[in-house]
VMD Tcl script that builds the backbone (N, CA, C; Angstrom):
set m [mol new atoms 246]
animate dup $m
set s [atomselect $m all]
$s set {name element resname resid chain x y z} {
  {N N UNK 1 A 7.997 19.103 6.639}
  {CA C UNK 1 A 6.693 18.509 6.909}
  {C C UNK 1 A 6.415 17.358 5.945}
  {N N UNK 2 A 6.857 17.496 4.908}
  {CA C UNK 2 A 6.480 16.256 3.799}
  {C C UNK 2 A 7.365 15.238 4.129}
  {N N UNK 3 A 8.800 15.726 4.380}
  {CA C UNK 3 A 9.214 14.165 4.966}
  {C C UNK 3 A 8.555 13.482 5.731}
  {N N UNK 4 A 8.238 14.449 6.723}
  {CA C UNK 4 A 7.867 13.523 8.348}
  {C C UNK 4 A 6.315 12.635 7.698}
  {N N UNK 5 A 5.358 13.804 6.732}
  {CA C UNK 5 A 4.514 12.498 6.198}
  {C C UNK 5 A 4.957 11.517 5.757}
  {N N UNK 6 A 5.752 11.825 4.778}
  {CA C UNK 6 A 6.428 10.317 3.646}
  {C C UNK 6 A 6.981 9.075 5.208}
  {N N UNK 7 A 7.774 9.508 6.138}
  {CA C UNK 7 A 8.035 8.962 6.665}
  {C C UNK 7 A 7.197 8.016 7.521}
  {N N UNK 8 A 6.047 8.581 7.902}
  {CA C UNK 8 A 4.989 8.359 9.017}
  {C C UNK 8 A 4.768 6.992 8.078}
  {N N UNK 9 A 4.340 7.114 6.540}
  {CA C UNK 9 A 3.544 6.194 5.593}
  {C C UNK 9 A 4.230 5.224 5.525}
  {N N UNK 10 A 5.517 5.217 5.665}
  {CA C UNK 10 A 6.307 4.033 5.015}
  {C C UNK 10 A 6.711 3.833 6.113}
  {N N UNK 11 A 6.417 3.970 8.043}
  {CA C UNK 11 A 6.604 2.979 8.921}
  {C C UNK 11 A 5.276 1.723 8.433}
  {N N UNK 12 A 4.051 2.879 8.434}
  {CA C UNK 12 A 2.403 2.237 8.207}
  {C C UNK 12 A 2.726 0.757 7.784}
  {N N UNK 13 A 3.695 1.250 6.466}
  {CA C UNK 13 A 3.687 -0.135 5.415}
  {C C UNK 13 A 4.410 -1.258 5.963}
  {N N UNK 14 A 5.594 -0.754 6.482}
  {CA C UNK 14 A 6.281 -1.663 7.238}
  {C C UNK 14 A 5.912 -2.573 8.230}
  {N N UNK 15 A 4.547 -1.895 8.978}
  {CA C UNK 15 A 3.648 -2.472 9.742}
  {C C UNK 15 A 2.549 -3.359 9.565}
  {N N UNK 16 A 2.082 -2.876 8.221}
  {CA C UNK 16 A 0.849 -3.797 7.388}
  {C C UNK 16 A 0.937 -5.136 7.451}
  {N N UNK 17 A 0.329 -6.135 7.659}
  {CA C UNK 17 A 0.352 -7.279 7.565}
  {C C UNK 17 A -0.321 -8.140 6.288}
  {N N UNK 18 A -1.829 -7.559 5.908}
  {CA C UNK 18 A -2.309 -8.056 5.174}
  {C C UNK 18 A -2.174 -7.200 3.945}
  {N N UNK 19 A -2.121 -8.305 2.586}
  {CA C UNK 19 A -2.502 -7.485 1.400}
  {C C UNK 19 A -3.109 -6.346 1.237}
  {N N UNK 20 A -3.869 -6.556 1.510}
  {CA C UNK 20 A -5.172 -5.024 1.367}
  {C C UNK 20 A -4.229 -4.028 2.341}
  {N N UNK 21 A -3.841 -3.924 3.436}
  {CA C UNK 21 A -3.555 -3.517 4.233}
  {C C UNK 21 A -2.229 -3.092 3.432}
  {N N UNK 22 A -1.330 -3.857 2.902}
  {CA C UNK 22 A -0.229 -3.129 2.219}
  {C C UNK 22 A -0.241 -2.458 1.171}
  {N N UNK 23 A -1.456 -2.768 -0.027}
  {CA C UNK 23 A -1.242 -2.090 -0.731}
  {C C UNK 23 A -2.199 -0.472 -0.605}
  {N N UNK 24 A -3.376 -0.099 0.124}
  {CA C UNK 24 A -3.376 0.722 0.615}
  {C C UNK 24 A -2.382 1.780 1.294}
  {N N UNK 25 A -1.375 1.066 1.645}
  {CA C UNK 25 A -0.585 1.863 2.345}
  {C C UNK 25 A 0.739 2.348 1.448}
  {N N UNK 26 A 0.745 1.511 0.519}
  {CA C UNK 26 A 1.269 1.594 -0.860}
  {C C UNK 26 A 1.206 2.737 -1.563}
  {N N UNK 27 A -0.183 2.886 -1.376}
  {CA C UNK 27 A -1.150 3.936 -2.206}
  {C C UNK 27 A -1.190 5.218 -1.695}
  {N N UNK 28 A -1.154 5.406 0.295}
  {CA C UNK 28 A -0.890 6.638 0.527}
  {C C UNK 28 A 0.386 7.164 0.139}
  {N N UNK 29 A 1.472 6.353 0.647}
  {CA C UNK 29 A 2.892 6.814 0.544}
  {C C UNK 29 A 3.037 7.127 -1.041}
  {N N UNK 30 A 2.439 6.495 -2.306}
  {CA C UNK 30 A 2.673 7.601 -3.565}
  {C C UNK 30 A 1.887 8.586 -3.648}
  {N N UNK 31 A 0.496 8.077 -2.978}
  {CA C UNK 31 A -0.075 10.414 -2.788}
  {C C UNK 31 A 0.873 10.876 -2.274}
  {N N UNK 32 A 1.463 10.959 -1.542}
  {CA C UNK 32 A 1.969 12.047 -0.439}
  {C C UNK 32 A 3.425 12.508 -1.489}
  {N N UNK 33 A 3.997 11.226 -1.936}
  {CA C UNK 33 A 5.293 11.553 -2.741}
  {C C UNK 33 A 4.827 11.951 -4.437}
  {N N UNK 34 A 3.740 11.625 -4.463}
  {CA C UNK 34 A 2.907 12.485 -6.308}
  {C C UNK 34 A 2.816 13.838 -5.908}
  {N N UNK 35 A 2.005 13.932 -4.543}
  {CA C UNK 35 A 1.433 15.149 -4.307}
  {C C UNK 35 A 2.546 16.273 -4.157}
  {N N UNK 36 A 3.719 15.558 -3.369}
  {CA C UNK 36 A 4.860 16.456 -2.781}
  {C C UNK 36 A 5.698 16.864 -4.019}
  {N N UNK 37 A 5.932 15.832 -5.058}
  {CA C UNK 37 A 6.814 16.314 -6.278}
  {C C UNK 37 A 5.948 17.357 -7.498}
  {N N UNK 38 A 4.764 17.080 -7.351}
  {CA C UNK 38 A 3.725 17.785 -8.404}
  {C C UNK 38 A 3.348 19.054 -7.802}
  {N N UNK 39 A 3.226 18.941 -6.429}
  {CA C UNK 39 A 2.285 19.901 -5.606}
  {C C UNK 39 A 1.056 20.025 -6.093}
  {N N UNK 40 A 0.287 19.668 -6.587}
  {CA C UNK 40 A -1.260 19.174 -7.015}
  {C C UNK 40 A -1.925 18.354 -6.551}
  {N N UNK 41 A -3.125 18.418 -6.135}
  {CA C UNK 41 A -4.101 16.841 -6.341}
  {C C UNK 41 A -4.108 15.899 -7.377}
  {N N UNK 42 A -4.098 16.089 -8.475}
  {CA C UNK 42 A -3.508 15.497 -9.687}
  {C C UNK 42 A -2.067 14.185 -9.433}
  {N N UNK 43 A -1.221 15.091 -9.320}
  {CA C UNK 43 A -0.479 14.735 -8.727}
  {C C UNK 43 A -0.535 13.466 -7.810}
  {N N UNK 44 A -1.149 13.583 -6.684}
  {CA C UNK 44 A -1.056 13.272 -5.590}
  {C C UNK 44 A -2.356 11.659 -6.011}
  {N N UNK 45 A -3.245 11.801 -6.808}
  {CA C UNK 45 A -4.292 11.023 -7.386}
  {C C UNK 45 A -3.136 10.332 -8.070}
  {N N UNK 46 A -2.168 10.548 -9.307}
  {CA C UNK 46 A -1.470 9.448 -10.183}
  {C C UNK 46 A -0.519 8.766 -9.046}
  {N N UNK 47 A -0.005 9.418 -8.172}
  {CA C UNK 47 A 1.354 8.658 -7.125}
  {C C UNK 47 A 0.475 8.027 -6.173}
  {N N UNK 48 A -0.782 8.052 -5.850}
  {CA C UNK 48 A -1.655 6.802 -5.268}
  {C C UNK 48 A -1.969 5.415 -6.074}
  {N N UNK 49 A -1.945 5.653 -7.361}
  {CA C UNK 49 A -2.600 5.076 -8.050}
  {C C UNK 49 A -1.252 3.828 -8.658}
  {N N UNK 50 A -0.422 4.764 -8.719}
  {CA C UNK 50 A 0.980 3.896 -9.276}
  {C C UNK 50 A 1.307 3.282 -7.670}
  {N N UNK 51 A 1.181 3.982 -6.891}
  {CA C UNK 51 A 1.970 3.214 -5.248}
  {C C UNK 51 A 0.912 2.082 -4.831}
  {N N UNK 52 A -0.116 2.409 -5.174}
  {CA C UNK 52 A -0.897 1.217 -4.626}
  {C C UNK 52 A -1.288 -0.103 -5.589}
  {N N UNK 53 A -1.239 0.230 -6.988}
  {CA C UNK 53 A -1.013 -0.744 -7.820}
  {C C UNK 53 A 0.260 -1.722 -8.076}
  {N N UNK 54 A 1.263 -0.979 -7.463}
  {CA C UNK 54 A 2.758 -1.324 -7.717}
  {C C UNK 54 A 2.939 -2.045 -6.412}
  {N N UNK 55 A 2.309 -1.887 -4.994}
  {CA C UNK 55 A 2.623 -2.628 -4.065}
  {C C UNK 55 A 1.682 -3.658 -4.249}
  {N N UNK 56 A 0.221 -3.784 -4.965}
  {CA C UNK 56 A -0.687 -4.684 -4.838}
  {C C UNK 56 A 0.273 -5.785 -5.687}
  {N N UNK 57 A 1.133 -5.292 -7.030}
  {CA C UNK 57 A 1.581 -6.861 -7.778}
  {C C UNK 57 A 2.485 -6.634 -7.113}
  {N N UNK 58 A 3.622 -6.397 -6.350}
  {CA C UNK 58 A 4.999 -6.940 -5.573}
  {C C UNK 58 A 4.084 -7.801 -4.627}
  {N N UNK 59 A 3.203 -7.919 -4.370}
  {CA C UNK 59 A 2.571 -8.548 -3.127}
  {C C UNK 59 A 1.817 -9.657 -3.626}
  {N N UNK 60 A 1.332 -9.909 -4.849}
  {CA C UNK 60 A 0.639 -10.949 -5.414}
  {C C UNK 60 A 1.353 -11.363 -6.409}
  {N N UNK 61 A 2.436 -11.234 -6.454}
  {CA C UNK 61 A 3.419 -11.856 -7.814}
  {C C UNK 61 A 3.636 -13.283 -7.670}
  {N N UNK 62 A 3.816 -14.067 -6.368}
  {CA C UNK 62 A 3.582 -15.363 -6.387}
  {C C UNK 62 A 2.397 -15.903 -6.053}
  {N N UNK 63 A 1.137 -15.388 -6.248}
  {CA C UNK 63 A -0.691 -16.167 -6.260}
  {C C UNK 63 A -0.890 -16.125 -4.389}
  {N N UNK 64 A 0.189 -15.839 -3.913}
  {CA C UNK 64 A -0.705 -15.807 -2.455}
  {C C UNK 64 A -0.869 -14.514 -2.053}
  {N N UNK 65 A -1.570 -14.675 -0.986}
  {CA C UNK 65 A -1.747 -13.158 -0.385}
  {C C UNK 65 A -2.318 -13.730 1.031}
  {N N UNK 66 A -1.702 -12.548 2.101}
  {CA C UNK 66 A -2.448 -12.690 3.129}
  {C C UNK 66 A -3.700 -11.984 3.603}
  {N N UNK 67 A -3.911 -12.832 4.285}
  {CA C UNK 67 A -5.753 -12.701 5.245}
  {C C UNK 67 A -5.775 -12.736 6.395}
  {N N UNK 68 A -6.971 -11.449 7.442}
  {CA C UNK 68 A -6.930 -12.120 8.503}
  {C C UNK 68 A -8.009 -12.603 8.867}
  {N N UNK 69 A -7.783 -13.468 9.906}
  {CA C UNK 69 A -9.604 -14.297 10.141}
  {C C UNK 69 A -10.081 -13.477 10.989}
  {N N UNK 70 A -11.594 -14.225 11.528}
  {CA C UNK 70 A -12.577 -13.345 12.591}
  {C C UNK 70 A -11.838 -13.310 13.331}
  {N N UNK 71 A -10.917 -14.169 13.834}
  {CA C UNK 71 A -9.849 -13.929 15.574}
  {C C UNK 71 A -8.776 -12.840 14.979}
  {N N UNK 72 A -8.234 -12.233 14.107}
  {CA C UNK 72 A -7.226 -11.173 14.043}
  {C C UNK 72 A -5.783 -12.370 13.637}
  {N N UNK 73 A -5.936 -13.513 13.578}
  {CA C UNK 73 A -4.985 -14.001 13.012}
  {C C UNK 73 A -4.135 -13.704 11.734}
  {N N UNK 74 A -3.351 -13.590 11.124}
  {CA C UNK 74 A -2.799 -13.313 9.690}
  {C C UNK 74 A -2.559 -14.849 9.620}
  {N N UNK 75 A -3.355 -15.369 8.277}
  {CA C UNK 75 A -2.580 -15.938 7.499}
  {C C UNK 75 A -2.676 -16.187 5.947}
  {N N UNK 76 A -1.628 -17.035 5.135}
  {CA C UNK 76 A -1.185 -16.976 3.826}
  {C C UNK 76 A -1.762 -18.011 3.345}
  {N N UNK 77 A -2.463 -17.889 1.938}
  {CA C UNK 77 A -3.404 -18.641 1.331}
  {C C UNK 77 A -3.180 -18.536 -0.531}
  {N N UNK 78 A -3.330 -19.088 -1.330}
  {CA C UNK 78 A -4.379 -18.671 -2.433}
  {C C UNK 78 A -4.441 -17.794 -2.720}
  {N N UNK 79 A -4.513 -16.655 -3.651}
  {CA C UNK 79 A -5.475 -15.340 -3.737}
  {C C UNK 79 A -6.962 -15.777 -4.359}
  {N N UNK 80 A -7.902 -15.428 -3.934}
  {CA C UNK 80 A -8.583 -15.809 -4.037}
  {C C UNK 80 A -9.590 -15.424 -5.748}
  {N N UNK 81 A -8.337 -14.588 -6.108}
  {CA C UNK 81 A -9.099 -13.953 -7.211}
  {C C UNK 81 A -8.432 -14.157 -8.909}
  {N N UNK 82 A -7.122 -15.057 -8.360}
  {CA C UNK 82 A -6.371 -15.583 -9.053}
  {C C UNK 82 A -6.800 -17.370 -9.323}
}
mol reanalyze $m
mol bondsrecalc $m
mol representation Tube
mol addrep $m
């Protein structure tokens, strides 16, 4: 059963388009793999926290990030917070 979660999460990511959108998804796939190696909430709280921080800088390591507009478009810009 924990594979088929781990697995389900890391199509999600594969699917994500936008920043936010990846590193969220970042963030489930280390709950599920904190939670599954710890068996705790604890657990499962630090492997969100490292998966979704760790996909947010692989994803902003060169200052852009993507966005989508009011039409559902994706596109690559700036970060806006950088």
């Amino acid at each position: 059963m924990r594979a088929l979660v781990i697995a389900v999460l890391a199509a999600a990511t594969l699917t994500a388009c936008t920043t936010a959108e990846k590193t969220a998804s970042g963030a489930g796939i280390g709950a599920a793999v904190g939670g599954a190696v710890s068996g705790s909430a604890g657990g499962a709280v630090v492997g969100a926290l490292i998966g979704g921080f760790g996909t947010y800088l692989a994803e902003t390591g060169d200052g852009m990030c993507q966005y989508r507009n009011s039409r559902g478009q994706v596109y690559t810009a700036r970060c806006h917070w950088l």
